[in-house]
C-alpha positions in Angstrom: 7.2 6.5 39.8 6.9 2.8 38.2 5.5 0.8 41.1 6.4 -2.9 40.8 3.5 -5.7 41.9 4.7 -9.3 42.5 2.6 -11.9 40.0 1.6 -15.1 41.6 2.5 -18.1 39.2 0.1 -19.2 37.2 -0.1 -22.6 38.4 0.4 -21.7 42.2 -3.1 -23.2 44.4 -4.8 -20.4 46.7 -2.5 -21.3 49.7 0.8 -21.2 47.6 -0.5 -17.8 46.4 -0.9 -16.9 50.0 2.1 -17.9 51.1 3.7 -16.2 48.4 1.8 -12.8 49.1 3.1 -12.7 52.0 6.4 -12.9 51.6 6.1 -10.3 48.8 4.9 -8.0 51.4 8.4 -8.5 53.8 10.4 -7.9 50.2 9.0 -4.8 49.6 6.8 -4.8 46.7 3.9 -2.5 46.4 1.1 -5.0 45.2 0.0 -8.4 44.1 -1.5 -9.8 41.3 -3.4 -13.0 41.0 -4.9 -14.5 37.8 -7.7 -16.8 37.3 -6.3 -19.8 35.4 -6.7 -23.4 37.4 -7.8 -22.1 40.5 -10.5 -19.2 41.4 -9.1 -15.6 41.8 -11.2 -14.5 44.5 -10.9 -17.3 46.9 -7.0 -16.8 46.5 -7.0 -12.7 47.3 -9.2 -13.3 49.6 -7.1 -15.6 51.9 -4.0 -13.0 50.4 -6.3 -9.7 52.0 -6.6 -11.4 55.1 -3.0 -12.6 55.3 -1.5 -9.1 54.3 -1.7 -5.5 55.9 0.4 -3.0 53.2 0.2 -4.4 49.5 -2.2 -3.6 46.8 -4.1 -6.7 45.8 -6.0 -7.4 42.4 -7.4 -9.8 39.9 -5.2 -9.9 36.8 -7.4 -10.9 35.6 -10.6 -12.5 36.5 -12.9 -13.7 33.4 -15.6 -10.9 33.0 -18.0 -13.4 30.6 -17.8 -16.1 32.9 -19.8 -14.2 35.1 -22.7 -11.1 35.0 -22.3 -8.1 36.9 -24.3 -8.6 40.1 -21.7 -11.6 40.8 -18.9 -9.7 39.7 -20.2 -6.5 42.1 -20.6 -8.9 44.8 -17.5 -10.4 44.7 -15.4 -6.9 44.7 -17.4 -5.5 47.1 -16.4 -7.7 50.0 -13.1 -8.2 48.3 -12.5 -4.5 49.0 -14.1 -4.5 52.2 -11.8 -7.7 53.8 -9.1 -5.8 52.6 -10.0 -2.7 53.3 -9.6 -0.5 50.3 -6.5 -2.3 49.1 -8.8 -4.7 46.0 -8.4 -3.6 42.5 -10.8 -5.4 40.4 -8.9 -6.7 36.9 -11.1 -7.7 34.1 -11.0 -9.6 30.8 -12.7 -10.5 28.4 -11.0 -14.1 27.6 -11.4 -15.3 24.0 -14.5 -16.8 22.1 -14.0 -20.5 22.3 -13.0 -20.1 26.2 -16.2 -18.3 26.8 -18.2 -20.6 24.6 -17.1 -23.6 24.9 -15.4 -23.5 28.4 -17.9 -21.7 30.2 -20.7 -22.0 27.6 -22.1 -18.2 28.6 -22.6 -16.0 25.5 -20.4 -13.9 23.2 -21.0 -11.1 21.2 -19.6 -7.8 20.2 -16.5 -8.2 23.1 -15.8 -4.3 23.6 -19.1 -3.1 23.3 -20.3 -5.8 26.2 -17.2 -5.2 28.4 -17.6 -1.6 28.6 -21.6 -2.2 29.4 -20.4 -4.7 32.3 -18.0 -2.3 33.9 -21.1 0.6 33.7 -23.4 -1.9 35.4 -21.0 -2.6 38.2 -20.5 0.9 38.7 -24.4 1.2 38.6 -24.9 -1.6 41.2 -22.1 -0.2 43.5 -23.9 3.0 43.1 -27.3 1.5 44.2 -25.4 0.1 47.1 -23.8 3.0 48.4 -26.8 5.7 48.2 -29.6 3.5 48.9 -31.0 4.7 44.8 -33.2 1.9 43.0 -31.1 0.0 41.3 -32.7 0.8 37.7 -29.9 -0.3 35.1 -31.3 -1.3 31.3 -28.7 -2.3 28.8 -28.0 -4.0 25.9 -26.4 -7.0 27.2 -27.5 -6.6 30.8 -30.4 -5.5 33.1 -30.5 -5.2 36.7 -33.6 -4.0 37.9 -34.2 -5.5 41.3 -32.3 -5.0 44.6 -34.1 -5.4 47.7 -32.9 -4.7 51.0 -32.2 -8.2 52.1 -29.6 -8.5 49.4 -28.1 -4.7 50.1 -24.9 -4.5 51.8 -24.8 -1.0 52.3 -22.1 1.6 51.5 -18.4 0.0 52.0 -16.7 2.2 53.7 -13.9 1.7 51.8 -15.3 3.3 48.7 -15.8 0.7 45.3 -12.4 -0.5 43.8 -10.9 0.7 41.0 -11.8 -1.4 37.8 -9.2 -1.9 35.5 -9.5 -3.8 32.1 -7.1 -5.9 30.1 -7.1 -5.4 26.5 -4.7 -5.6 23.4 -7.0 -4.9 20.4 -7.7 -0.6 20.0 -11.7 -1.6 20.5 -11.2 -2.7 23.5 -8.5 -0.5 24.6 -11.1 2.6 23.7 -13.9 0.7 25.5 -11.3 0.9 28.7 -10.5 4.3 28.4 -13.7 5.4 28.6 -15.1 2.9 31.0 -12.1 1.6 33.4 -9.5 3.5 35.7 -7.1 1.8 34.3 -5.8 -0.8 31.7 -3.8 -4.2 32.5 -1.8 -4.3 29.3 -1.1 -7.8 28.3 2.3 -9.9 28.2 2.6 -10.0 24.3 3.1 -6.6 23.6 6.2 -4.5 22.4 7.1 -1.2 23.1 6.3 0.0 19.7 2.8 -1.7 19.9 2.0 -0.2 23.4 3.4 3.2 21.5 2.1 3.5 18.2 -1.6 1.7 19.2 -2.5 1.1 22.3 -1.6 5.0 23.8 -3.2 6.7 21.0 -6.3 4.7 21.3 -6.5 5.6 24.8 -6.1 9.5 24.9 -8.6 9.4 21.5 -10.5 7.4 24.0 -10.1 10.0 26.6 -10.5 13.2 24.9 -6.6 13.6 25.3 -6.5 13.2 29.0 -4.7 10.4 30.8 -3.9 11.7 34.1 -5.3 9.3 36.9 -5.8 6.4 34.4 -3.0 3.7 35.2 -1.4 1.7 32.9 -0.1 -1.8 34.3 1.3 -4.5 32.2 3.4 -7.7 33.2 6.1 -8.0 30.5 8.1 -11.3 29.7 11.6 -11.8 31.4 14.1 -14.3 30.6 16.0 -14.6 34.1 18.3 -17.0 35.9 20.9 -17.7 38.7 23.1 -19.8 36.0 23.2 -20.2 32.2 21.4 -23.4 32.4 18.7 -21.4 34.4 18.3 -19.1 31.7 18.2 -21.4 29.0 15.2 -23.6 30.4 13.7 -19.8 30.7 14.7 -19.0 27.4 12.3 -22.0 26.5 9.7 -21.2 28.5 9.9 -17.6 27.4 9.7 -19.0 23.8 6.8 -21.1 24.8 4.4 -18.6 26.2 5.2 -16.0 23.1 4.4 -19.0 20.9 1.4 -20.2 22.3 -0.3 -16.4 22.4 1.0 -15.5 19.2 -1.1 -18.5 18.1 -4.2 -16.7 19.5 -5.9 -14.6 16.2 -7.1 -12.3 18.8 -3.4 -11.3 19.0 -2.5 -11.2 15.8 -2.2 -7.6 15.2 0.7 -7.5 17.5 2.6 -9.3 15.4 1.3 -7.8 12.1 2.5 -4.0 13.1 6.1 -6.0 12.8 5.9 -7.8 9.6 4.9 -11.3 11.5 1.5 -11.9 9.8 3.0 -14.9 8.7 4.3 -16.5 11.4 0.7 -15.8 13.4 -1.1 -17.7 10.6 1.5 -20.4 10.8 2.0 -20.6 14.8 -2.1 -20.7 14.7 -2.2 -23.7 12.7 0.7 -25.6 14.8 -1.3 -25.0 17.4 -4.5 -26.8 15.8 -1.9 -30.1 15.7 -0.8 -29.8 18.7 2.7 -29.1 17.5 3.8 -27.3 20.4 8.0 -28.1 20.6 7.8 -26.8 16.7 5.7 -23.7 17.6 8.6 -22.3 20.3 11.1 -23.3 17.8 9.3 -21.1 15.4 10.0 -17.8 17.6 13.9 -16.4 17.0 15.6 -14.1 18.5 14.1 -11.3 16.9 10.4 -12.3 18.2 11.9 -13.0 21.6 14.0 -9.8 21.8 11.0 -8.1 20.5 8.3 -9.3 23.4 11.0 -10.4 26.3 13.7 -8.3 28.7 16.5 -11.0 29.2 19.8 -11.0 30.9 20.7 -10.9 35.0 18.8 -8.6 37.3 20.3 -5.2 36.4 20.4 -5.8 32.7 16.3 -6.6 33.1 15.9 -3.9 35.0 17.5 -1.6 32.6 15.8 -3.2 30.2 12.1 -2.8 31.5 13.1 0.9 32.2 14.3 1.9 28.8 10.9 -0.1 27.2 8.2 1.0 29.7 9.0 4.2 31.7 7.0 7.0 31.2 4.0 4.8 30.2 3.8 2.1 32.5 2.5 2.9 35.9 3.1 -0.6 37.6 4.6 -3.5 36.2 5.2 -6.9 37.2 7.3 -9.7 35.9 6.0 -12.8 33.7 8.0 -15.8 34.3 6.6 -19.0 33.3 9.4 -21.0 34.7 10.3 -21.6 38.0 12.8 -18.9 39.2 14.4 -18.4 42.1 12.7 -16.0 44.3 15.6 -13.4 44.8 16.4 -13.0 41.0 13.2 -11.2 40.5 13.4 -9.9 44.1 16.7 -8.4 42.2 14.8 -6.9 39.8 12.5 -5.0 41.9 15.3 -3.7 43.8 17.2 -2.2 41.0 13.9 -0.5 39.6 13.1 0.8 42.6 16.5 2.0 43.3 16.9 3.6 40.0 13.2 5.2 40.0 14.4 7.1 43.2 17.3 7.8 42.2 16.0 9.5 39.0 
């Protein structure tokens, strides 16, 4: 069954989130999701955790390199314990200049370092939980010391689940061997997540994906009238353009003959020529990475792309929407998943 998470928008501040998680829990959905863009991830689920009773709640995604592991394990941990067992811990890796220049931590070898984090939380949890010596010597990171002043015990909640966004097949392997699941991210097609990113995970895996999750929050173009739709038709335009600008992403737009238009969308975005960048993506792009139409056509839409491999999705809309047209959405997956 496709479960469907509400998305906070990206701009929303900690108490907007809040407000907003909580009426996602009267709706109906099953989770929320909260990213780290101008405000801090944590501080908003953790005013959502203590405003909420039923919904899932996690970080898609908080900035892994902005951070080491102890922080990261700290902040989870009592995450999942205000909560109580409802915290799923999303990572990401972000992209070199962010991580250099915006946060000025290191970068090197993104996969390789990602899947080390993730084993040193696990490690640290560990510790926590079974009162071992903390004794983990990696590569990128070491944590050797833990004394009891700084312990907080088992939670008896259990550790989260970690799940880890990722679009190239590195870091998609390093998730299926390291995460529980993977946060697939908004500018990728169904043939992408198809031909790449599933048969790096099961090669990954040894072939087995059952109880890894899948989650990905793909693009829709929705609205209560045509001039609603056509600002989100913009929008929608916008946000492929300014990924698709990213050469981390570029890939995606290779496997579909758009090499091209990557190389050219990157150098727009060096000028600052972003009205000409969304003008750059046509239909064909935007059919390609966006579900558009009215509620039911959307839903259809995300069914026919995602069902069967995505385990819980949740819609991207970087427009302001009226609340019930994804509220719409939901329903009509949800009505159509029971149904079936």
């Amino acid at each position: 069954m496709m479960l469907v998470d509400f998305a906070a928008p990206v701009a929303a501040t900690p108490l907007a989130a809040e407000a907003a998680a909580v009426s996602a829990e009267q709706v109906g959905y099953d989770g929320f999701n909260a990213a780290e863009t101008r405000h801090d991830v944590f501080t908003t689920l953790a005013l959502v955790a203590r405003a909420t009773t039923r919904i899932s709640l996690q970080s898609a995604i908080a900035v892994a390199f902005a951070r080491n592991p102890m922080t990261v394990a700290v902040l989870a941990n009592d995450l999942q314990l205000i909560s109580e067992g409802r915290f799923r811990l999303g990572l990401g890796s972000q992209v070199r200049p962010h991580i250099e220049r915006r946060f000025a931590m290191p970068w090197s070898r993104p996969a390789a370092r990602m899947e080390e984090f993730v084993a040193a939380l696990r490690a640290i949890w560990h510790a926590w939980a079974t009162g071992e010596r903390l004794m983990f010597r990696g590569t990128f990171y070491r944590h050797t010391l833990m004394t009891e002043f700084f312990d907080p015990g088992p939670n008896p909640f259990g550790s989260p689940a970690v799940h880890l966004a990722a679009v190239g097949e590195r870091m998609v392997a390093a998730a299926g061997r390291a995460a529980d699941g993977l946060l697939v991210h908004p500018l990728t097609s169904p043939t992408y997540l198809r031909e790449r990113i599933v048969p790096a995970l099961r090669e990954a895996r040894g072939g087995d994906l059952d109880g890894f999750r899948i989650e990905m929050s793909p693009m829709v173009v929705l609205g209560a009238t045509a001039e609603d739709r056509a600002r989100a038709e913009r929008a929608v335009r916008g946000q492929i353009a300014f990924y698709a600008s990213t050469p981390a992403y570029r890939p995606v737009l290779e496997l579909h003959g758009w090499g091209e238009l990557a190389d050219r969308l990157n150098l727009l975005s060096r000028r600052g020529s972003w009205d000409e960048m969304a003008a750059a993506i046509t239909d064909d792009v935007l059919e390609c990475f966006a579900v558009a139409g009215d509620p039911a056509a959307v839903a259809a839409g995300l069914r026919d792309r995602f069902a069967g491999t995505i385990d819980r999705i949740s819609l991207y809309t970087p427009y302001e929407v009226d609340r019930y047209q994804p509220a719409a959405v939901r329903s009509a997956i949800r009505s159509s998943t029971l149904s079936g």
